[in-house]
Backbone as a chain_set.jsonl record, in Angstrom:
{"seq": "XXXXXXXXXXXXXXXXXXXXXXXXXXXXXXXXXXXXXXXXXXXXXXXXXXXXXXXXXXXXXXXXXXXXXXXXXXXXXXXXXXXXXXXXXXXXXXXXXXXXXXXXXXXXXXXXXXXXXXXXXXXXXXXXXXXXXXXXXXXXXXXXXXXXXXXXXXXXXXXXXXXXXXXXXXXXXXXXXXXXXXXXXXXXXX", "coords": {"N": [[13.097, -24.506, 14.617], [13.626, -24.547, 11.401], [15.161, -22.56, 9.052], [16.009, -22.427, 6.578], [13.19, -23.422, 3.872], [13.3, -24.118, 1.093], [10.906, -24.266, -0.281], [10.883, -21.65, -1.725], [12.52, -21.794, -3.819], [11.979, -21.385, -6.553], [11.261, -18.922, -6.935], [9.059, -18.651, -5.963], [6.92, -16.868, -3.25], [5.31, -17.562, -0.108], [2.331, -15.342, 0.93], [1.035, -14.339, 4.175], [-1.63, -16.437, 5.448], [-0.922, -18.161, 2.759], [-0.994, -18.374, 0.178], [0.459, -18.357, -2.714], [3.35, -15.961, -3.941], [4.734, -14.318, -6.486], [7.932, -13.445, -6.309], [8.596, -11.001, -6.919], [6.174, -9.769, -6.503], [4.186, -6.83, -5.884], [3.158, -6.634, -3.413], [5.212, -8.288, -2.02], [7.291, -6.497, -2.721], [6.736, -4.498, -1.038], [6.251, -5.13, 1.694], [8.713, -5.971, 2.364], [10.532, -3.745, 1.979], [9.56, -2.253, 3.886], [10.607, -3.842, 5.821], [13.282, -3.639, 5.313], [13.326, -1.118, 5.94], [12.631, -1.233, 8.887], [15.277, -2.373, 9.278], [17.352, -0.233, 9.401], [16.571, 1.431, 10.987], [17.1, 0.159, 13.099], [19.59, 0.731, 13.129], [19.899, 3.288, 13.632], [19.032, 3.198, 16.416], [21.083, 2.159, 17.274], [23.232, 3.639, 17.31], [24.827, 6.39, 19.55], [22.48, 8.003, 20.542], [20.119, 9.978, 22.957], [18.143, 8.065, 25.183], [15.695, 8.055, 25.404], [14.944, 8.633, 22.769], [15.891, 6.065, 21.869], [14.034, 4.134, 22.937], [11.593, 5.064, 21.523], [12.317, 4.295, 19.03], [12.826, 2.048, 19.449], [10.073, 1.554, 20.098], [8.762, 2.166, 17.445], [10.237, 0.046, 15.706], [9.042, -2.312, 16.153], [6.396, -1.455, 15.52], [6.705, -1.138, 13.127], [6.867, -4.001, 12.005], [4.176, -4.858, 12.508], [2.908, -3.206, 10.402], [4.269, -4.418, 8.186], [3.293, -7.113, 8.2], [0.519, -7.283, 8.313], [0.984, -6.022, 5.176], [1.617, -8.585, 4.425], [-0.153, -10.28, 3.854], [-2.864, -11.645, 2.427], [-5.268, -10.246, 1.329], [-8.06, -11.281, 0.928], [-7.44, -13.933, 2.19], [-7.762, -12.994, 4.581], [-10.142, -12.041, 5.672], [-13.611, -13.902, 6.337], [-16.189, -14.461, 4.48], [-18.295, -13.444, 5.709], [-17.421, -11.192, 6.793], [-16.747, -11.499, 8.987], [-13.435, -11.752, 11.011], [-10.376, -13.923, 9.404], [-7.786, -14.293, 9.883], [-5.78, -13.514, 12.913], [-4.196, -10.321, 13.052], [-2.464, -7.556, 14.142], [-3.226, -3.842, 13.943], [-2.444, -0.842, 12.506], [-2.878, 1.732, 14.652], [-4.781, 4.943, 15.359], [-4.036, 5.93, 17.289], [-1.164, 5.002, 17.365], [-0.101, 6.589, 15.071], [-0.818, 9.332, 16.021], [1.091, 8.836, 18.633], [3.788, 9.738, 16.861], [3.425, 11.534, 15.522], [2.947, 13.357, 18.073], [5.305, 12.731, 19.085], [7.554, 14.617, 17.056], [6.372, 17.125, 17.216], [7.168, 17.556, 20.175], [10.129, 17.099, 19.41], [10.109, 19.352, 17.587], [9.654, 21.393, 19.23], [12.045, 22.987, 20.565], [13.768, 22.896, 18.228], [14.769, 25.003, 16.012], [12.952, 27.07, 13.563], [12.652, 26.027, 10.504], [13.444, 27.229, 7.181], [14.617, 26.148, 5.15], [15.207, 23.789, 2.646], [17.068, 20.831, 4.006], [20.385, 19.765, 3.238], [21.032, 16.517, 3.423], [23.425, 14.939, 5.768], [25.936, 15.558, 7.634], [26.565, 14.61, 10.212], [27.68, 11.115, 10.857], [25.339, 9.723, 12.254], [23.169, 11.311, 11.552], [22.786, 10.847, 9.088], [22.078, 8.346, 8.317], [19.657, 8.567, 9.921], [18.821, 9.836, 7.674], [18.773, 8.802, 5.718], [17.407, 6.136, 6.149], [15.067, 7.544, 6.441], [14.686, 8.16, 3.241], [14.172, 5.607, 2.832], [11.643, 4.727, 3.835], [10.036, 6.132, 2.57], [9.963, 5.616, 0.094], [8.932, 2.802, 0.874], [6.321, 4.026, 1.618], [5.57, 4.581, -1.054], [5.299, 2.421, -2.49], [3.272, 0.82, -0.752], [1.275, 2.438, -1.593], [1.275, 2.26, -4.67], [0.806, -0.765, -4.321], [-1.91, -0.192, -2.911], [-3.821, 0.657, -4.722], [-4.204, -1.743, -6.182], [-4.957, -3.593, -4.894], [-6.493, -2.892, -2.211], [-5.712, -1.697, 1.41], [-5.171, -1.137, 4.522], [-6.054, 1.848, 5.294], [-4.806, 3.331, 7.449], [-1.825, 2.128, 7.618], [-0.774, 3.569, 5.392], [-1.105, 5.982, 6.208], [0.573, 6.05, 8.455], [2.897, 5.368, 7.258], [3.877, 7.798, 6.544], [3.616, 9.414, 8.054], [5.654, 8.36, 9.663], [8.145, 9.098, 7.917], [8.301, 11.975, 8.223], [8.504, 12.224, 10.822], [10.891, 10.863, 11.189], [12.398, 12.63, 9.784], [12.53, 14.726, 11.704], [13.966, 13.847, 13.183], [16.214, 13.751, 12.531], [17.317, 16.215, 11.905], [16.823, 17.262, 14.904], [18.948, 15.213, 16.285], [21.218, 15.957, 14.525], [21.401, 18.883, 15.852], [21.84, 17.991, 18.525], [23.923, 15.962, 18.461], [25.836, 18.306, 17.54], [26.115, 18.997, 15.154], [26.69, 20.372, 11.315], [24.244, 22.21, 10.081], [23.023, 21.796, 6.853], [22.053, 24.281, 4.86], [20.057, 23.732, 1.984], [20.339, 26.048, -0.754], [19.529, 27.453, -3.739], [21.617, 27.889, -6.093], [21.969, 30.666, -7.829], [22.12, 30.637, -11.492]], "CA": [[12.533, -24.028, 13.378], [14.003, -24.846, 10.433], [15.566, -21.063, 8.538], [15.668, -22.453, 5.122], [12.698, -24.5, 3.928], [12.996, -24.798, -0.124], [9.925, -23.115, -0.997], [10.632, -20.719, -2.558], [13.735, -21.882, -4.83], [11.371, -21.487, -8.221], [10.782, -17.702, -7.459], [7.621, -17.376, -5.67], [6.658, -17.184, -1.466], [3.821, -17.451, 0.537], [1.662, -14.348, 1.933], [0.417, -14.663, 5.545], [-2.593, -16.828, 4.781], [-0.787, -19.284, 2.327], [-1.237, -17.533, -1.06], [1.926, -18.071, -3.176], [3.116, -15.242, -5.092], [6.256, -14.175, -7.48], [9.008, -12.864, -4.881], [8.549, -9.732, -7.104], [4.895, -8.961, -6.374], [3.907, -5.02, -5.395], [3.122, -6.751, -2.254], [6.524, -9.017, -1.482], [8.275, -5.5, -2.618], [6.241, -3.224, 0.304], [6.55, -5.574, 3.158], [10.507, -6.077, 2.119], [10.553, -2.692, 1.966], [9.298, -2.239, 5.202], [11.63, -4.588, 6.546], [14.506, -2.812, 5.196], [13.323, 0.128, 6.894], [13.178, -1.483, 10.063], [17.006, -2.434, 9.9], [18.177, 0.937, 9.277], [16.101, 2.202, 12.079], [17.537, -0.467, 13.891], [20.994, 1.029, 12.232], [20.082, 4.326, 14.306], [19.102, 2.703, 17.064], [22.376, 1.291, 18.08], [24.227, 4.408, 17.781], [25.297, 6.559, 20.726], [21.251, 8.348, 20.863], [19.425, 9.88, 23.742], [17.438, 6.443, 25.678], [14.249, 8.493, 25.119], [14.79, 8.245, 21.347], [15.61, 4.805, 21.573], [12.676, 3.718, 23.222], [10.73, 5.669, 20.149], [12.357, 3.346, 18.049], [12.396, 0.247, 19.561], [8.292, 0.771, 19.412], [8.652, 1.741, 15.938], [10.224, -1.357, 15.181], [7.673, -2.995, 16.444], [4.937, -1.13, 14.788], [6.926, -2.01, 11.651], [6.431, -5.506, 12.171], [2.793, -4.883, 12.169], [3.294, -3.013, 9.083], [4.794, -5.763, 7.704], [2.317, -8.414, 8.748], [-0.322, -6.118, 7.523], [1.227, -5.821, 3.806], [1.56, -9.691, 3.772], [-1.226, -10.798, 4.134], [-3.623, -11.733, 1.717], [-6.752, -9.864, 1.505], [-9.058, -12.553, 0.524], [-7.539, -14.949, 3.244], [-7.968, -12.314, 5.899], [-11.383, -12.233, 5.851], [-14.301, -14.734, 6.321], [-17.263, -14.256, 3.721], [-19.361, -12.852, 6.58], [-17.159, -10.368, 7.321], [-15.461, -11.567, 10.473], [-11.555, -11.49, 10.402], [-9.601, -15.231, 9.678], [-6.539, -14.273, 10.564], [-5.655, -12.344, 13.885], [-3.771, -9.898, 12.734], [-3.054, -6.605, 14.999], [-3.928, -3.338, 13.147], [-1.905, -0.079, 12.957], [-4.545, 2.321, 15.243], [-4.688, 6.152, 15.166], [-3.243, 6.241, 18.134], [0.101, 5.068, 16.89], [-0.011, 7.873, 14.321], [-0.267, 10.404, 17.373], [2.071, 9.39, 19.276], [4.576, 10.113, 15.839], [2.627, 13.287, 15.487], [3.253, 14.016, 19.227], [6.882, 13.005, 18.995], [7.921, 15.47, 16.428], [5.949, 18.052, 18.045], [8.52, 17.802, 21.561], [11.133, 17.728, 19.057], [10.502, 20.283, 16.922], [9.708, 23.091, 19.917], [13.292, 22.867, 20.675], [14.622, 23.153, 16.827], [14.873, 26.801, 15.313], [12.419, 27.089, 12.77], [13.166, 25.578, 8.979], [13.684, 28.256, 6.55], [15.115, 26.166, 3.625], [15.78, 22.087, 2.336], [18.626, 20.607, 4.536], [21.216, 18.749, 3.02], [21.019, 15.141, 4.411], [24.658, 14.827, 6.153], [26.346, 16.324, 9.009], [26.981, 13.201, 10.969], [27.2, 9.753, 10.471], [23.957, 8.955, 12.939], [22.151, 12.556, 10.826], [22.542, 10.28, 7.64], [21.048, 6.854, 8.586], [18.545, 9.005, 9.675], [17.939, 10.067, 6.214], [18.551, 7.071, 4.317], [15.789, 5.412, 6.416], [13.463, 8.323, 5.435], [14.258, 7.916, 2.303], [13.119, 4.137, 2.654], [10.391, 5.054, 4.476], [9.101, 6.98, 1.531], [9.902, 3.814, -1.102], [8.124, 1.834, 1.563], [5.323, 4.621, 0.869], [5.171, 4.799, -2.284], [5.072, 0.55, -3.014], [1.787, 1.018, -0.396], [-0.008, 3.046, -1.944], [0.942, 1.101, -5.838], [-0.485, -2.043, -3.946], [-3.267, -0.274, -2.339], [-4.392, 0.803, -5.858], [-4.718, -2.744, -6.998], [-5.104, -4.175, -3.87], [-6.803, -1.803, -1.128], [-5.275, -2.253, 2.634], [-5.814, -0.475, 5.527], [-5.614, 3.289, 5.293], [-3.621, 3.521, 8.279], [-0.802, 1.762, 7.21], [-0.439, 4.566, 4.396], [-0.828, 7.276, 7.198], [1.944, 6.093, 9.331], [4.291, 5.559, 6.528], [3.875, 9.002, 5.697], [4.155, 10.218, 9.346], [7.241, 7.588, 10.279], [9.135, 9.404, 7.182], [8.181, 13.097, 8.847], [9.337, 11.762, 12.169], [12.578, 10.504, 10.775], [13.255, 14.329, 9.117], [12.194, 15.874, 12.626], [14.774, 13.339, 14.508], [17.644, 13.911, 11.415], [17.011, 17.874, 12.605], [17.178, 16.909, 16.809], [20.376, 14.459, 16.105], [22.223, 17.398, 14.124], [21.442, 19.977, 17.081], [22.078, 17.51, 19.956], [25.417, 16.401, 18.445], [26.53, 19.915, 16.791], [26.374, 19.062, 13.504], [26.297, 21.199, 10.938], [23.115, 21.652, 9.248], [23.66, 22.65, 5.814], [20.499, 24.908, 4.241], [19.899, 24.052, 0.218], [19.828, 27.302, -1.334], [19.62, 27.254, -5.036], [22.812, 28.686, -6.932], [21.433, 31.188, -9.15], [23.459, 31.406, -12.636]], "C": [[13.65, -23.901, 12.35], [14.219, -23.172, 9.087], [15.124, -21.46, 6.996], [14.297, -23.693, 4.934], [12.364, -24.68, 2.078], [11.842, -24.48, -0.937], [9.782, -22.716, -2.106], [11.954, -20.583, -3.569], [12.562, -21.889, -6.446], [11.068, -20.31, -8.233], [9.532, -17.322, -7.201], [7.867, -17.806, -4.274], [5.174, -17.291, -1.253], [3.212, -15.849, 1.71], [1.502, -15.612, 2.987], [-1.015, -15.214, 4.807], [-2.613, -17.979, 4.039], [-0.934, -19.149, 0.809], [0.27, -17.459, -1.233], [1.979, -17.021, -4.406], [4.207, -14.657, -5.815], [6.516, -13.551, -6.41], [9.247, -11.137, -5.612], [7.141, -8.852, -7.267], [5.177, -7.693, -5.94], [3.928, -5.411, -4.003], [4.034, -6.884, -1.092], [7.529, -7.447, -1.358], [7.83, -4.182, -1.342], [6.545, -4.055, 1.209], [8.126, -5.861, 2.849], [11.059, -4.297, 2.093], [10.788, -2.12, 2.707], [10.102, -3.159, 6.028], [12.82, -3.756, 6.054], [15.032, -1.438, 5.895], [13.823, -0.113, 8.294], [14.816, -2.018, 10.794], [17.594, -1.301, 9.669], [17.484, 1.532, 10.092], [16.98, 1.045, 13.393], [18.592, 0.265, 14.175], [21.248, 2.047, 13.081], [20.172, 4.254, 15.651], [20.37, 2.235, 17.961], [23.706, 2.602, 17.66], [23.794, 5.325, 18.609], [23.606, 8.446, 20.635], [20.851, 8.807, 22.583], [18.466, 8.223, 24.259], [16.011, 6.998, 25.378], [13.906, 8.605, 23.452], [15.045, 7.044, 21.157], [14.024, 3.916, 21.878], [11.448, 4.089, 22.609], [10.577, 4.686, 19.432], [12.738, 2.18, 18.077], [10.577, 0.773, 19.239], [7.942, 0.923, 17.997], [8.87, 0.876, 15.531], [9.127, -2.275, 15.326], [6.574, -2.969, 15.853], [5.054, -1.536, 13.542], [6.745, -3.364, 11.189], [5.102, -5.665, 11.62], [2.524, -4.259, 10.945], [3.36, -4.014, 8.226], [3.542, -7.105, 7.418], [1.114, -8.363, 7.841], [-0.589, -6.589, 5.546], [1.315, -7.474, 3.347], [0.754, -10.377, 3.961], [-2.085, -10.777, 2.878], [-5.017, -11.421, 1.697], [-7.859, -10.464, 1.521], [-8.961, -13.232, 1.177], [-7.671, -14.603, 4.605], [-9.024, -12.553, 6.772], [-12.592, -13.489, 5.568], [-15.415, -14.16, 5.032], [-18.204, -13.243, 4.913], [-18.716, -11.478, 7.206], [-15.981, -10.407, 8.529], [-13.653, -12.053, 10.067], [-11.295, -13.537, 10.657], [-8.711, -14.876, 10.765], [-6.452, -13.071, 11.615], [-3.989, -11.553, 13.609], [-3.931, -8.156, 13.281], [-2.758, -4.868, 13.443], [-2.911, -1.909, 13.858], [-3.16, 0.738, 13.546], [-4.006, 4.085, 15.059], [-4.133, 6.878, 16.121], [-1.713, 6.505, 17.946], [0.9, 6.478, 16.222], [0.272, 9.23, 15.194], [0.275, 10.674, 17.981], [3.5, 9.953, 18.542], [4.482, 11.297, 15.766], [3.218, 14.299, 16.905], [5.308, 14.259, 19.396], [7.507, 14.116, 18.398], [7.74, 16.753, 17.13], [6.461, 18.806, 19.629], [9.672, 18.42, 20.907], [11.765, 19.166, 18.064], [10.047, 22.033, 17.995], [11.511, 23.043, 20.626], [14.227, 22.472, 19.709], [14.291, 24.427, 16.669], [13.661, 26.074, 13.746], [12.887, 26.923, 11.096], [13.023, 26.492, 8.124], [13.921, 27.713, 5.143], [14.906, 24.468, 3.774], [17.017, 22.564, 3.565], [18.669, 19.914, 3.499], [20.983, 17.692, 3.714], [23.015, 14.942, 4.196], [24.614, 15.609, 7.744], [27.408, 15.715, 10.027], [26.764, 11.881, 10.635], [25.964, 9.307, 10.851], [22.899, 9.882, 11.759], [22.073, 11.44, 9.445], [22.355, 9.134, 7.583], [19.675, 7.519, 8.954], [17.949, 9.534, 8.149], [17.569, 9.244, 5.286], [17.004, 6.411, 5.033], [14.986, 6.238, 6.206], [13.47, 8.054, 4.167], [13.606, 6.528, 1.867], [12.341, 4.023, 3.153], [9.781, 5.476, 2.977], [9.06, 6.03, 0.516], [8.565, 3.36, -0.662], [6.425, 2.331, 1.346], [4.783, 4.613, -0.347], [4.923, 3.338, -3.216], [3.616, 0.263, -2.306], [1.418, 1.506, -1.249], [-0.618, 2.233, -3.376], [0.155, 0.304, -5.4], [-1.553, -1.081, -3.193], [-4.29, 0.488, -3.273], [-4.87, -0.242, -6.891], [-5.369, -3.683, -6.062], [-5.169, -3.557, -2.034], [-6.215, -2.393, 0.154], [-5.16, -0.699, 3.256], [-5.255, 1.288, 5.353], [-4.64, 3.896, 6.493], [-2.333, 3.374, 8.276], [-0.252, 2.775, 5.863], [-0.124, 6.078, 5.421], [0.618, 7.082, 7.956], [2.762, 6.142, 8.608], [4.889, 7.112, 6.946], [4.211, 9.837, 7.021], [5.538, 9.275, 9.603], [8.342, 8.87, 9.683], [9.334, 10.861, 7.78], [9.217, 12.773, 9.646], [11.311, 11.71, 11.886], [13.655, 11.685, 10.091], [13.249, 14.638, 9.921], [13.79, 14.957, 13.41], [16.465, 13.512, 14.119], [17.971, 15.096, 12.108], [17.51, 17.68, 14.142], [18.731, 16.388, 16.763], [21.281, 15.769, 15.803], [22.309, 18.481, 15.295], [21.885, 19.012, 18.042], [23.661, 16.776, 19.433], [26.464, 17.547, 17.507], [26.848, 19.885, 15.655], [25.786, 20.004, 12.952], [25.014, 21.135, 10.105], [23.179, 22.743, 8.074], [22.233, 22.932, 5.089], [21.071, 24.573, 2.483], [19.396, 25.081, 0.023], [20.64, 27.267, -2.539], [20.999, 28.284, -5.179], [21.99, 29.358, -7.928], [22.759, 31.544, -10.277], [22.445, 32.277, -13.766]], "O": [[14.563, -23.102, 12.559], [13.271, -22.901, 8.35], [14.185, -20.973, 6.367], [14.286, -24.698, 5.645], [11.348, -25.276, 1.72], [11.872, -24.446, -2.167], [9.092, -23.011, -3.082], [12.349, -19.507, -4.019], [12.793, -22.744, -7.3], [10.537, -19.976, -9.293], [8.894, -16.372, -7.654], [8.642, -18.704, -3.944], [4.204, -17.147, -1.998], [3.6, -15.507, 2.827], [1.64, -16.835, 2.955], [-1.494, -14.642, 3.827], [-3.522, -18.805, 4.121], [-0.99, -20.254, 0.268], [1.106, -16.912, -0.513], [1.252, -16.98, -5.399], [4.909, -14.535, -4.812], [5.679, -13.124, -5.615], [9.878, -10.248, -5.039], [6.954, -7.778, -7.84], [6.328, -7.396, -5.618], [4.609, -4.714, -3.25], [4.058, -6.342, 0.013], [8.255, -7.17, -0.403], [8.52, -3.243, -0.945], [7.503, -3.565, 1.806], [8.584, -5.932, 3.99], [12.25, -4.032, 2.258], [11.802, -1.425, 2.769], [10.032, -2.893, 7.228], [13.229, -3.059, 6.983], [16.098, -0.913, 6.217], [14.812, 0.365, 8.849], [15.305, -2.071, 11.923], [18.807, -1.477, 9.788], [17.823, 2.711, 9.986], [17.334, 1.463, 14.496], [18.756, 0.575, 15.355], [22.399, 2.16, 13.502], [21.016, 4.904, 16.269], [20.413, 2.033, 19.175], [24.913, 2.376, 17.749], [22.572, 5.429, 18.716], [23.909, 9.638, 20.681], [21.249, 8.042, 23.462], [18.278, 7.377, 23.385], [15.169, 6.149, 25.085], [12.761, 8.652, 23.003], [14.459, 6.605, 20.168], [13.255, 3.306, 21.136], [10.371, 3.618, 22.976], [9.532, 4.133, 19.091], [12.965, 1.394, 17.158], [9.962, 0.364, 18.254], [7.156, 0.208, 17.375], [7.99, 0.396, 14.818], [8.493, -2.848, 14.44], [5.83, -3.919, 15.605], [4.188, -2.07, 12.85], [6.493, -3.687, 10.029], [4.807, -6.328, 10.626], [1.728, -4.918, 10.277], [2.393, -4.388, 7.563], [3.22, -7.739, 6.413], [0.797, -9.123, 6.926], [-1.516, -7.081, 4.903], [1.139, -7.767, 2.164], [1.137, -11.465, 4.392], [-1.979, -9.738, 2.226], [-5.875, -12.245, 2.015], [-8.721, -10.036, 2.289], [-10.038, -13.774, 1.424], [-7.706, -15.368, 5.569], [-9.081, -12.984, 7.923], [-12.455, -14.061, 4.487], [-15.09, -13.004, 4.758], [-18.719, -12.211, 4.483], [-19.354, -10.769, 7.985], [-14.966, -9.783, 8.839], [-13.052, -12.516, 9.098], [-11.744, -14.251, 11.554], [-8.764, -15.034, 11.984], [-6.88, -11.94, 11.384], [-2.907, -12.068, 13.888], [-4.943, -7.487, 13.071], [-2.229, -4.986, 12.338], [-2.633, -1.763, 15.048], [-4.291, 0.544, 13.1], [-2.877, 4.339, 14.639], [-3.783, 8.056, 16.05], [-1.087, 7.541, 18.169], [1.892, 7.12, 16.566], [1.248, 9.975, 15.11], [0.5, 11.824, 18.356], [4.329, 10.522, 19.252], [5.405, 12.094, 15.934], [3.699, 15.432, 16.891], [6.108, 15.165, 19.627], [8.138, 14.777, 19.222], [8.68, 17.408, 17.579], [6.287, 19.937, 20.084], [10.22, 19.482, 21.203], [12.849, 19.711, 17.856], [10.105, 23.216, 17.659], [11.304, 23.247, 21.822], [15.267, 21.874, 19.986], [13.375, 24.88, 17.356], [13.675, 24.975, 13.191], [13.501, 27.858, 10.583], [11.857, 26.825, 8.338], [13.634, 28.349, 4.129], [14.519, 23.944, 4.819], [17.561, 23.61, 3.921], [17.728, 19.463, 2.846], [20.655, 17.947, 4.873], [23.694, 14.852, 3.173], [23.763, 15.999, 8.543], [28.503, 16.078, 10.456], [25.693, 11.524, 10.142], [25.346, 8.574, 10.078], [21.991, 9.297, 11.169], [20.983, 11.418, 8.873], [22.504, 8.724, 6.432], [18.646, 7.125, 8.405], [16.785, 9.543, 7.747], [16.657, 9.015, 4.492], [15.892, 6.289, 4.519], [13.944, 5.817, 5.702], [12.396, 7.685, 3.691], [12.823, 6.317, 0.941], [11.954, 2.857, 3.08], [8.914, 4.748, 2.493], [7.956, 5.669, 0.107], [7.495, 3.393, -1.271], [5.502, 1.572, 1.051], [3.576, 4.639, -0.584], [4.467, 3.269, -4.357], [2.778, -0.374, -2.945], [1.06, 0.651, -2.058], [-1.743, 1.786, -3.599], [-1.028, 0.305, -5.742], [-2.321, -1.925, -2.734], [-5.369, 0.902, -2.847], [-5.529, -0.066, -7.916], [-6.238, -4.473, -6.43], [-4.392, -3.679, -1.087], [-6.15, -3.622, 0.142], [-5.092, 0.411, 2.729], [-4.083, 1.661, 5.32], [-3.856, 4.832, 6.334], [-1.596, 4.217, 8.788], [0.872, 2.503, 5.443], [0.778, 6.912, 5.34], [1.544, 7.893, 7.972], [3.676, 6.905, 8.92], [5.955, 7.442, 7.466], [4.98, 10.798, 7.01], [6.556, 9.954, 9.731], [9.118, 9.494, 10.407], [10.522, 11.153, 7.915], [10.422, 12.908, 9.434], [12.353, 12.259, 12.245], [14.872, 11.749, 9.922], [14.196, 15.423, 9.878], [14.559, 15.6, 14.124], [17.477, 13.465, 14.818], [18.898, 15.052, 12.917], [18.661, 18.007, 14.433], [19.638, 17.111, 17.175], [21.895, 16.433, 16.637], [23.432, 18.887, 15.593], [22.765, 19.646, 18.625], [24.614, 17.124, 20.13], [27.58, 17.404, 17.007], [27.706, 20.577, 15.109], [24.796, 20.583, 13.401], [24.732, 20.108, 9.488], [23.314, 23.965, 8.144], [21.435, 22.043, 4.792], [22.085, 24.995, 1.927], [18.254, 25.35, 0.396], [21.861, 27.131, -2.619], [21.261, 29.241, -4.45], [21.373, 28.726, -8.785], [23.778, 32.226, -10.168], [22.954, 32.92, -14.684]]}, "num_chains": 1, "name": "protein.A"}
């Protein structure tokens, strides 16, 4: 398979489907988005982590994919007129969402209760975890734009929105499991 194929040298690509569209659609910028995420989860991934948090986020990667897949896709070429699906295309499920939900939920009965903002820092691994929340939340917030002009699956808005949780609850776990400090924002009053 052939990496470069010329395409898209005039400034537009193709959705899943075959639908070419400026390389700065709402759409091109959420699933790129979402890919960006998934290399800075990768980013966490490959430093020196519990194996039970990796294996979190290897299936997140994964789910990001479907994410991904998801956001490029062309709504109109998805579907048949009758309803039935073109393209097989797998579907974030509510399950997914739960087990995110559940994750946090292990890690946060074994955190001290949040009292204030953290600082994002501490450790080098504590602050890839943040940066990818904060591109988690981009990645959120370019869904929802396209799913105001261009509706897509309400799930794929839920998980964002839980991934980016997840990724504050695991910033929190990281800092306690390697002794970083966790620094509380508390306003300066002048």
């Amino acid at each position: 398979m052939k990496i470069y194929t010329k395409t898209g040298d005039k400034g537009t690509t193709a959705l899943f489907g075959g639908t070419r569209v400026p390389k700065h659609h709402i759409r091109i910028e959420s699933y790129g988005t979402v890919d960006e995420l998934n290399s800075y989860i990768g980013l966490i991934r490959d430093q020196n982590i519990q194996e039970q948090c990796k294996n979190t986020l290897i299936k997140i990667q994964h789910e990001l994919f479907t994410v991904g897949a998801i956001l490029a896709t062309d709504p109109e070429k998805a579907v048949l007129k009758n309803g039935k699906e073109r393209l097989n295309i797998d579907k974030i499920t509510n399950e997914q969402i739960a087990h995110l939900e559940h994750e946090m939920d292990i890690m946060n009965e074994a955190l001290p209760p949040m009292t204030h903002f953290v600082l994002p820092g501490g450790h080098q691994t504590v602050s890839f975890c943040h940066i990818a929340r904060c591109v988690c939340r981009r990645a959120e917030r370019l869904a929802t734009a396209l799913n105001e002009t261009e509706p897509i699956n309400n799930n794929v808005l839920m998980y964002l929105n839980r991934l980016s949780d997840y990724l504050f609850v695991l910033a929190r776990k990281l800092s306690q499991t390697l002794q970083a400090n966790e620094v509380k924002w508390i306003p300066e009053k002048y």
